[in-house]
C-alpha positions, 0 to 999 in steps of 0.5 A: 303336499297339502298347504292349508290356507294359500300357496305364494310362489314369489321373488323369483321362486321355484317349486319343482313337483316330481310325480311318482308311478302310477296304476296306469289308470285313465287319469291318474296322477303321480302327485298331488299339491292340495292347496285349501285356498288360492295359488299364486305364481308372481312374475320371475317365478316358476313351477316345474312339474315332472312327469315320471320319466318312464311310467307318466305319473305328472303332478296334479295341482288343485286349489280355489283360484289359480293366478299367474302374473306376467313373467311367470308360470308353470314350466314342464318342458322336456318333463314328460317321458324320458328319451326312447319311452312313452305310449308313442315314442318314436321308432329308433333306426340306423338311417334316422329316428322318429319323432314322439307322437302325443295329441297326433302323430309323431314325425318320421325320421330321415329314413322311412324305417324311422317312423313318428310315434303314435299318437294317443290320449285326447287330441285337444286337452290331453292330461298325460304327458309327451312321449320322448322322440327315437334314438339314431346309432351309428358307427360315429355318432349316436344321435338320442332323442330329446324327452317328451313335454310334461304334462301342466294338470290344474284342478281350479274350482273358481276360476284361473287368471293366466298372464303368464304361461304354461309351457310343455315343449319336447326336449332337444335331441343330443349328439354323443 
């Protein structure tokens, strides 16, 4: 997507940006949004970038100056891989699951068969996003770990003035 001129997300706005698959190079992104001016993120409005839940392809965002007010922000939370996949996604048991590694190592399970997930790409200002925690079968219940964090990648060539937040949390798990 390319804006020419400025991007106002405003009056309780949503933009939702779904990255495609990538090469799987170091850096890659799965979609662009190319603004020529200044972005804008008003209070009571949100930007939800999704990472392609299985190849990691997230949105990058680029523009002169970045503002987000108050109230608002950009929100990837359980927006990175899907549930049992990514680089360090969780090791799946019958007696527990482990959790999604990323910056660090992911938790072990209930069991020591359930270990966390390795952890990969830079532990302090990682691009790509979260890996999803295990799954956890059993004969009455099937316990499915929730999505990794996605991934927020802005590309400012001024300056970024944040007074809202940029949020990319793990999924819950679900019982089934």
């Amino acid at each position: 997507l390319e804006v020419g001129g400025n991007l106002l997300v405003t009056n309780g706005g949503i933009l939702a940006v779904y990255g495609g698959v990538t090469n799987g190079a170091t850096n890659a992104w799965g979609a662009m949004v190319a603004v020529t001016g200044d972005m804008s993120v008003a209070a009571s409005s949100w930007v939800y970038p999704h990472a392609h839940r299985w190849n990691g392809g997230a949105p990058l965002f680029r523009m002169s100056n970045l503002y987000v007010s108050a109230g608002g922000g950009f929100n990837a939370n359980n927006r990175g891989y899907a549930p049992r996949s990514g680089p360090g996604k969780g090791t799946d048991s019958s007696a527990g699951a482990g959790g999604g590694g990323h910056g660090g190592k992911g938790g072990r399970g209930t069991s020591t068969l359930a270990y966390g997930g390795s952890p990969y790409s830079a532990t302090n200002g990682p691009v790509t996003p979260g890996s999803a925690g295990a799954s956890y079968p059993r004969a009455d219940y099937y316990y499915r770990g929730g999505g990794g964090g996605g991934s927020i990648r802005i590309d400012a060539l001024d300056s970024v003035l944040l007074d809202g937040a940029f949020l990319a949390d793990g999924g819950v798990g679900q019982v089934n």
